[in-house]
DSSP file (Angstrom, degrees, kcal/mol; ACC not computed):
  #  RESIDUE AA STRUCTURE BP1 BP2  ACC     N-H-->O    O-->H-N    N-H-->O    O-->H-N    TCO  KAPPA ALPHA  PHI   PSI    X-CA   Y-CA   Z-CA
    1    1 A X              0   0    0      0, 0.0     2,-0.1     0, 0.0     0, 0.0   0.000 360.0 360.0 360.0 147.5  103.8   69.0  114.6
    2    2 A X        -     0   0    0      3,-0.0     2,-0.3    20,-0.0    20,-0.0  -0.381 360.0-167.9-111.9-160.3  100.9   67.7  112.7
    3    3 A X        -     0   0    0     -2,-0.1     2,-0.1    37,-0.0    30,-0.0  -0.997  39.1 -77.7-169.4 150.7  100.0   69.6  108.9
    4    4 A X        -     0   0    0     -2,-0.3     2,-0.2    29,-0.1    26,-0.0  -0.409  49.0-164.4 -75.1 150.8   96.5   69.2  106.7
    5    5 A X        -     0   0    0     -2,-0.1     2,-0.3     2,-0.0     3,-0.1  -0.555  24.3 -88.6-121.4-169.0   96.5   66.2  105.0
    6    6 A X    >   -     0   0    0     -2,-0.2     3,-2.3     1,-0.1     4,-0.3  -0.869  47.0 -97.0-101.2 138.5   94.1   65.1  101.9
    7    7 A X  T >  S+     0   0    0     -2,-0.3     3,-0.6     1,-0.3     4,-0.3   0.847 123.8  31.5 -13.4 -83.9   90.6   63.3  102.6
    8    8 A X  T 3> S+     0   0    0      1,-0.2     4,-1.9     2,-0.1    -1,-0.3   0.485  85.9  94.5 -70.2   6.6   92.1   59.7  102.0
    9    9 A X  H X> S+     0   0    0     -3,-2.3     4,-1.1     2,-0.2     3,-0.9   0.993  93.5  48.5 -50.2 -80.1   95.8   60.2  103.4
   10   10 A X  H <> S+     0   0    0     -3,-0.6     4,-4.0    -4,-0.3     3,-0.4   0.670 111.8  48.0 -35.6 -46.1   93.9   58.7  107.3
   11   11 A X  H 3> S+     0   0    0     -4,-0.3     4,-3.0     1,-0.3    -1,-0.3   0.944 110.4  49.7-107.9 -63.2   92.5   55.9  105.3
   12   12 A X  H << S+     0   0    0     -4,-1.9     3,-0.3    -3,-0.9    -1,-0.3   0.865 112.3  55.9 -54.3 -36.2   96.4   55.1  103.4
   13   13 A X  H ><>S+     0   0    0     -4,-1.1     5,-1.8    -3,-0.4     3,-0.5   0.883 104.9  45.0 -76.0 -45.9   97.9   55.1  107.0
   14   14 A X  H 3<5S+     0   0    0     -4,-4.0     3,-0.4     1,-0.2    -1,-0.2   0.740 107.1  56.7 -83.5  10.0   95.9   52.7  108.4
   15   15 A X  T 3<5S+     0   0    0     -4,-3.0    -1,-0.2    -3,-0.3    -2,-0.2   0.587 106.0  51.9 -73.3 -12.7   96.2   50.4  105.5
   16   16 A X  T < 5S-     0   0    0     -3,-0.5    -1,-0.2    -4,-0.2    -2,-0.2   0.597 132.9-100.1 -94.1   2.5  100.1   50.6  106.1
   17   17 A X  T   5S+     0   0    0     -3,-0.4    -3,-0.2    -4,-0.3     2,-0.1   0.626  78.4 147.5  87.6   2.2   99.0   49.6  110.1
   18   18 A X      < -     0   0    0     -5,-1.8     2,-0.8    -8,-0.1    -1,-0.3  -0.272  49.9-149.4 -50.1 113.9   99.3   53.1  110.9
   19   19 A X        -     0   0    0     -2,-0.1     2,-0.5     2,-0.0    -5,-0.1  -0.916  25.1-158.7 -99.1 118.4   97.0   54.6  113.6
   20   20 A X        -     0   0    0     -2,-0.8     2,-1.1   -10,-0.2    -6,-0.0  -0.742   8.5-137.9 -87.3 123.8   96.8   58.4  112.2
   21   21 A X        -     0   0    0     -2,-0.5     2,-0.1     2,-0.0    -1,-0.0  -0.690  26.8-175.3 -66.5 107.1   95.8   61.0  114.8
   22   22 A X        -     0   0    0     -2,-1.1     2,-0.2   -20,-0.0   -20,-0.0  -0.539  22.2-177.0-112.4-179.5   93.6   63.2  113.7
   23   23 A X        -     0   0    0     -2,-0.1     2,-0.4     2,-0.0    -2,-0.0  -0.921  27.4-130.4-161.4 138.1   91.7   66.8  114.9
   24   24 A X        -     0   0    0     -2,-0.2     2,-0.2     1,-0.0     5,-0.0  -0.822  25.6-135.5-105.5 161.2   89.0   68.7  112.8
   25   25 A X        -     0   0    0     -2,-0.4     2,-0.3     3,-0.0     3,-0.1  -0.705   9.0-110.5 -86.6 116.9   89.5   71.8  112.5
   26   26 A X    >>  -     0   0    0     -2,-0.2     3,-0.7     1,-0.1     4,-0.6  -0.734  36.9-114.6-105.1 162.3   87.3   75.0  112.6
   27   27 A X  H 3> S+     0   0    0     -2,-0.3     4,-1.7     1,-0.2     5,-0.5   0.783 125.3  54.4 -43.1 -59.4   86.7   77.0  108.8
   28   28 A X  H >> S+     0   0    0      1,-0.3     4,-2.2     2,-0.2     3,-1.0   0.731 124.1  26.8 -38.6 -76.8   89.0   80.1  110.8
   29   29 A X  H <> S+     0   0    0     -3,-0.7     4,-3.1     1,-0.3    -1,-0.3   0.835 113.1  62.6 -35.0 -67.0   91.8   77.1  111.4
   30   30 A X  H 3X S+     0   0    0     -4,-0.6     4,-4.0     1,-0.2    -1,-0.3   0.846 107.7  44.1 -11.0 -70.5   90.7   75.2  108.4
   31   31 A X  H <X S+     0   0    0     -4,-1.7     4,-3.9    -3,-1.0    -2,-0.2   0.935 114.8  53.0 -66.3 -32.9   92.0   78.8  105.9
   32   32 A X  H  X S+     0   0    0     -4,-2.2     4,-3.7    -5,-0.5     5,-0.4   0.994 107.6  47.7 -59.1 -52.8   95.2   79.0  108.1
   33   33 A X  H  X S+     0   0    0     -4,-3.1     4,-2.6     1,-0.3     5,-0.4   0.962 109.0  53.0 -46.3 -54.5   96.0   75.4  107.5
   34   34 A X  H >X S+     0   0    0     -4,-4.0     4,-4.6     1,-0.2     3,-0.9   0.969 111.8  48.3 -37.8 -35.9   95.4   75.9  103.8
   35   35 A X  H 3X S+     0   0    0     -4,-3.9     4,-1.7     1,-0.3    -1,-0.2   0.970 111.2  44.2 -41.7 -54.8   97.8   78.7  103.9
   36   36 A X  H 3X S+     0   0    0     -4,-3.7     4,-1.8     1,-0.3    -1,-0.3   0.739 117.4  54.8 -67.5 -18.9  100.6   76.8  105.9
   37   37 A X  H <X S+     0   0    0     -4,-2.6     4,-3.3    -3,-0.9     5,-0.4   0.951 106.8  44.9 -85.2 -34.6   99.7   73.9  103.2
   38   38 A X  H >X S+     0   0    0     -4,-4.6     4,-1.5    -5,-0.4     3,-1.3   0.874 114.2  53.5 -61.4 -66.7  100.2   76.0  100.2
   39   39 A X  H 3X S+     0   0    0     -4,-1.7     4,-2.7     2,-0.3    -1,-0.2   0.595 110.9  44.7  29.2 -78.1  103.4   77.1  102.0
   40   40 A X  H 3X S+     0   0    0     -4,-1.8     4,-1.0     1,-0.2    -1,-0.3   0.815 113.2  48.9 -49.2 -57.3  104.6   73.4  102.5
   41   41 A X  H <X S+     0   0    0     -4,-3.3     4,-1.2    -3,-1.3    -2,-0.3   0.792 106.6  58.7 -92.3  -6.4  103.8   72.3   99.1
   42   42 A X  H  X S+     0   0    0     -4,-1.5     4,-1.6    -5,-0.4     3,-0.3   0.962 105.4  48.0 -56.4 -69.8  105.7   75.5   97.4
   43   43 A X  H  X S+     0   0    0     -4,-2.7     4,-0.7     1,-0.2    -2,-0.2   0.589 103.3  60.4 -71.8  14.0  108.7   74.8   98.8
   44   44 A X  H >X S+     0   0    0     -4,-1.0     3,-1.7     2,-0.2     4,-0.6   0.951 104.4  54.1 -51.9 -69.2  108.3   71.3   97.7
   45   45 A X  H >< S+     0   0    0     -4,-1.2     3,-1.8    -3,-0.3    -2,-0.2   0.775  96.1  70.6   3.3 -73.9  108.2   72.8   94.5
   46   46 A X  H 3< S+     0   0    0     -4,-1.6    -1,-0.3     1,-0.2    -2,-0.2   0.756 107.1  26.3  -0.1 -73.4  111.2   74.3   95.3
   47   47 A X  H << S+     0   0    0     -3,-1.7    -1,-0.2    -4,-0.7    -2,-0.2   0.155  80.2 129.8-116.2  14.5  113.5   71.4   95.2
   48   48 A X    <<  -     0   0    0     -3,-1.8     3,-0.1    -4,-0.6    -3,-0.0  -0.226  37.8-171.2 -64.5-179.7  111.6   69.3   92.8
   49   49 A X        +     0   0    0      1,-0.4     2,-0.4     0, 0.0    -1,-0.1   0.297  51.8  59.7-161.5  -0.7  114.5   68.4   90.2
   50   50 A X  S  > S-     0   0    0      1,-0.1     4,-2.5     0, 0.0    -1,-0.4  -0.990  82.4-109.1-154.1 168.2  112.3   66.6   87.3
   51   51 A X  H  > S+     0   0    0     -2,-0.4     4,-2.1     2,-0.2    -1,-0.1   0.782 117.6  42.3 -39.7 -62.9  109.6   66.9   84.8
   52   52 A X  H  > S+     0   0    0      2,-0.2     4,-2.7     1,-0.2    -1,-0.2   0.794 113.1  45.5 -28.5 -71.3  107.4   64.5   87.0
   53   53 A X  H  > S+     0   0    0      1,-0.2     4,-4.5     2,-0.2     5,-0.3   0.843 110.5  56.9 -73.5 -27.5  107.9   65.7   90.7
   54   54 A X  H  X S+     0   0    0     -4,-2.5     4,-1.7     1,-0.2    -2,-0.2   0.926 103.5  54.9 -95.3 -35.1  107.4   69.4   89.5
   55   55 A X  H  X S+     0   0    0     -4,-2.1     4,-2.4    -5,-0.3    -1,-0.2   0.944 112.2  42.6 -41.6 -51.9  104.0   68.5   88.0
   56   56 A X  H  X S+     0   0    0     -4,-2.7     4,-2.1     1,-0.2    -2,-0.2   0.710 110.3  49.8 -74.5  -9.1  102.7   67.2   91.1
   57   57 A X  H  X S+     0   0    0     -4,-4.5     4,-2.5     2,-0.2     5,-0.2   0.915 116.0  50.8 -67.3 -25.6  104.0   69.7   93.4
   58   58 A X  H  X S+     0   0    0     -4,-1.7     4,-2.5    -5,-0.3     5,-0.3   0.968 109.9  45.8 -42.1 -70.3  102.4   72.0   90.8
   59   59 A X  H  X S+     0   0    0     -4,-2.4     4,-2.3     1,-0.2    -1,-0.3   0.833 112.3  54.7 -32.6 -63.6   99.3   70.1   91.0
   60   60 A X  H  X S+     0   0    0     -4,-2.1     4,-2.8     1,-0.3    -1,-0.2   0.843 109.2  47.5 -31.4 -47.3   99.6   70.1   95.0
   61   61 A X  H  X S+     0   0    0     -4,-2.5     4,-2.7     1,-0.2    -1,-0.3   0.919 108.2  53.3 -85.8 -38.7   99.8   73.6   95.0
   62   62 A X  H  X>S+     0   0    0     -4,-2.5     4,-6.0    -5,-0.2     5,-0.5   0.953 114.2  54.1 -68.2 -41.7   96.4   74.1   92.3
   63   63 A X  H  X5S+     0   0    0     -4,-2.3     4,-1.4    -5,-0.3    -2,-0.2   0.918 101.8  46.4 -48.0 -56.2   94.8   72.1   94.7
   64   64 A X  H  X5S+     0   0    0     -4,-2.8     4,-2.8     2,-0.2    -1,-0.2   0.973 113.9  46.0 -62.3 -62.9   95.3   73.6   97.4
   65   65 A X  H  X5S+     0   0    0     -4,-2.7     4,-2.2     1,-0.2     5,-0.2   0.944 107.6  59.9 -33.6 -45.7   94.3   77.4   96.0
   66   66 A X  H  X5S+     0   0    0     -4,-6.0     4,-2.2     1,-0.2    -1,-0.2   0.944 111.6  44.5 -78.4 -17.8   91.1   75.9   94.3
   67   67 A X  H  X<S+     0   0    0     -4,-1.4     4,-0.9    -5,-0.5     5,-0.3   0.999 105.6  54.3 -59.4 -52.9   90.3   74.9   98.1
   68   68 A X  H  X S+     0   0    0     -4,-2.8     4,-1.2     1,-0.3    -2,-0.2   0.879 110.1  51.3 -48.9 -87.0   91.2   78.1   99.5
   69   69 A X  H  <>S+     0   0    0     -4,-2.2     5,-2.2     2,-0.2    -1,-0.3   0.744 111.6  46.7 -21.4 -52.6   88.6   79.5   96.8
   70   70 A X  H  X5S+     0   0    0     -4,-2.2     4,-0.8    -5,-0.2    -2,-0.2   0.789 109.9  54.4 -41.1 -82.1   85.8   77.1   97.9
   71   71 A X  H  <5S+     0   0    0     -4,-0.9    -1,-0.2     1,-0.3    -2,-0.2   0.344 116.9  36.2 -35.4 -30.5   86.4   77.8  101.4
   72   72 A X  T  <5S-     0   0    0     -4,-1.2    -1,-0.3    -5,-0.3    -2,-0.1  -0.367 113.5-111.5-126.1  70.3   86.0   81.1  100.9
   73   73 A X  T  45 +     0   0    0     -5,-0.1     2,-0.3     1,-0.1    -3,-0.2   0.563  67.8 116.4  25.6  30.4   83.3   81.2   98.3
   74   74 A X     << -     0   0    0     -5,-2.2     2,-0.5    -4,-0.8    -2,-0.1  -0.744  63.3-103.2-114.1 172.8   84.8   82.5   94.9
   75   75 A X    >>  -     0   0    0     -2,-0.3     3,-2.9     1,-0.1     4,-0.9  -0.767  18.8-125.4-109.0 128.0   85.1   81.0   91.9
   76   76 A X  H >> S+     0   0    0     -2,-0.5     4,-0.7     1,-0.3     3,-0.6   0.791 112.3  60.5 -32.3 -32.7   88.3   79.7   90.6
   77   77 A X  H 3> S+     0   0    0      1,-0.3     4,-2.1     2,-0.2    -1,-0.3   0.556  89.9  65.4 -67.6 -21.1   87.6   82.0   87.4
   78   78 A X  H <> S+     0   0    0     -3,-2.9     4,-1.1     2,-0.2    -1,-0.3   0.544 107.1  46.5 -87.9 -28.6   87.6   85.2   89.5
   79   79 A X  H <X S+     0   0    0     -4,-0.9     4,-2.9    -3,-0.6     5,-0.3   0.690 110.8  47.9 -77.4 -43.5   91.4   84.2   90.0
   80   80 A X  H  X S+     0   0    0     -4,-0.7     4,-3.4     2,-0.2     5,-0.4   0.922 103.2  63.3 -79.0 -59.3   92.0   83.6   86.6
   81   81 A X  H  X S+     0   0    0     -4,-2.1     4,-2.0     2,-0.2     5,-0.3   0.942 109.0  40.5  -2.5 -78.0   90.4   86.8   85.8
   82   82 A X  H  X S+     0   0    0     -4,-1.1     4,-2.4     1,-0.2     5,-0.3   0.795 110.1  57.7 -78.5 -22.9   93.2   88.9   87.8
   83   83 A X  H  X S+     0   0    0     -4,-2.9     4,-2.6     2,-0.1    -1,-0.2   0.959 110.1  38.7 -82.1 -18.6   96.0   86.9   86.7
   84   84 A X  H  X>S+     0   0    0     -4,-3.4     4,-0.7    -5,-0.3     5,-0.7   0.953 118.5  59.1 -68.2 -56.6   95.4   87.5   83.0
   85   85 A X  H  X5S+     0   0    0     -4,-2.0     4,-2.4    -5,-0.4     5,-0.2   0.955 114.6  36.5 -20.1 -62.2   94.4   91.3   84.6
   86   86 A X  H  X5S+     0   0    0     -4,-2.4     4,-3.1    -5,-0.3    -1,-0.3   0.996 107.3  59.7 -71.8 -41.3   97.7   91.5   85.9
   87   87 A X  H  X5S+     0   0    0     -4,-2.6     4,-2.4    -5,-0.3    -2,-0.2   0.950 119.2  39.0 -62.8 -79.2  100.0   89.7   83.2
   88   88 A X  H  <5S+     0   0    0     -4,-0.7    -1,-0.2     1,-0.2    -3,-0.2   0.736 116.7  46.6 -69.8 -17.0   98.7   92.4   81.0
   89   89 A X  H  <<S+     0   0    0     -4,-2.4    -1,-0.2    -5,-0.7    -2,-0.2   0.996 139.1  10.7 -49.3 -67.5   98.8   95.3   83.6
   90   90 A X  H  < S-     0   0    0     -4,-3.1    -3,-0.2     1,-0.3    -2,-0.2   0.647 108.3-116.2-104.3 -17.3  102.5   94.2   84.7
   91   91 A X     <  -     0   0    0     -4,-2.4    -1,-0.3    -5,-0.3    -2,-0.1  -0.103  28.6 -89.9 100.8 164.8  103.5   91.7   82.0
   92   92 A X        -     0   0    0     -2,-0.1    -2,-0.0    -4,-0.1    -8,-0.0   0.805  43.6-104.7 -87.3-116.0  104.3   87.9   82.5
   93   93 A X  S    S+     0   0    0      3,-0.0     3,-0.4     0, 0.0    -2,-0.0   0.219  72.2 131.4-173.9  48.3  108.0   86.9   83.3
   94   94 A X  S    S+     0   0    0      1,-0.2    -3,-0.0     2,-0.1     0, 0.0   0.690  76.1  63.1 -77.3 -37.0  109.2   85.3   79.6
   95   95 A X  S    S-     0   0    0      1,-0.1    -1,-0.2     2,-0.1     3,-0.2   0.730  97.9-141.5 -84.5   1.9  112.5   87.9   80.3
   96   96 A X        -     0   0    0     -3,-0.4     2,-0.5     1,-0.2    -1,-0.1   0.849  30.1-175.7  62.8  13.1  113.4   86.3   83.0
   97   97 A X        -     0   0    0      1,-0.0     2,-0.8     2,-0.0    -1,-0.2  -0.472  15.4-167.1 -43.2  98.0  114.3   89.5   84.8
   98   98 A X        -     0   0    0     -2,-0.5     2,-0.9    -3,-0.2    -1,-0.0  -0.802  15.1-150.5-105.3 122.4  115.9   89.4   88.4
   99   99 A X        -     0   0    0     -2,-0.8     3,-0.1     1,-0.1    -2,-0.0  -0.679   9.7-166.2-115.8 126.7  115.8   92.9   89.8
  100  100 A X        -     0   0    0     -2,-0.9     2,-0.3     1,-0.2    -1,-0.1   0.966  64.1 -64.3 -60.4 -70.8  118.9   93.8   92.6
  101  101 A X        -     0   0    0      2,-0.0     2,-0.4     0, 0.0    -1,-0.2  -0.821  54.6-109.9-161.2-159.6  117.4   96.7   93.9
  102  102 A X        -     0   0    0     -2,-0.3     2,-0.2    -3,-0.1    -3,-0.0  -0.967  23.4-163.6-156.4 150.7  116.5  100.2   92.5
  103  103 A X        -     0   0    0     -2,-0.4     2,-0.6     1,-0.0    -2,-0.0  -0.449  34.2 -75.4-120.7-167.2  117.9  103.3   93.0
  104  104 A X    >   -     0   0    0     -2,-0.2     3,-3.9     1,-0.1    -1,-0.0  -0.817  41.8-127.5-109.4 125.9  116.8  107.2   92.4
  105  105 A X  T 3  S+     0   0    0     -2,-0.6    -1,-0.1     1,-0.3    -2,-0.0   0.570 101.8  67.6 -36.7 -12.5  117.1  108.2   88.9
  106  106 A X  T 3         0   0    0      1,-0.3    -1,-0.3     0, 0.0    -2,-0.0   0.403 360.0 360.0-122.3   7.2  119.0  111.0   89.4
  107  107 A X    <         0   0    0     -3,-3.9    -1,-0.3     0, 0.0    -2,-0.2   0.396 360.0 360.0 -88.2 360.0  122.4  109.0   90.6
């Protein structure tokens, strides 16, 4: 199964002696992929385990979003916008609050 790669990934395979198979994409395919990439590099995220690896999945993962923005014309700031919008709507997650379920007030 193949997955989006980064501009120069093709270029790093055939230096290793590598023939990479590629296919472009059209933009509809193109946003999916981003999706499935942000997807891919979250759980990478996931099971990162130091200081290091968890920057770049981090990194991976900003990368991906500010494409998804080109691709679909906004501006990275329009993002940034709604999360401060939300952290003060709903608050951040500094308590570290895992919530089980909820039930109806009146049990």
């Amino acid at each position: 199964m193949g997955k989006l790669v980064r501009d120069k990934i093709p270029d790093m395979i055939r230096a290793r002696g590598e023939k990479p198979i590629l296919e472009d994409v059209n933009k509809v395919w193109f946003e999916r992929c981003l999706r499935m990439k942000l997807i891919e590099e979250a759980q990478e995220l996931m099971v990162a385990e130091d200081h290091p690896d968890i920057i770049d999945e981090m990194a991976d993962c900003l990368e991906v979003l500010q494409e998804i923005c080109i691709q679909n014309g906004m501006a990275w700031s329009h993002v940034e916008d709604r999360r401060k919008a939300k952290r003060e709507e709903r608050g951040g997650f500094e308590g570290c609050q895992y919530l089980i379920r909820t039930m109806p007030s009146d049990v």
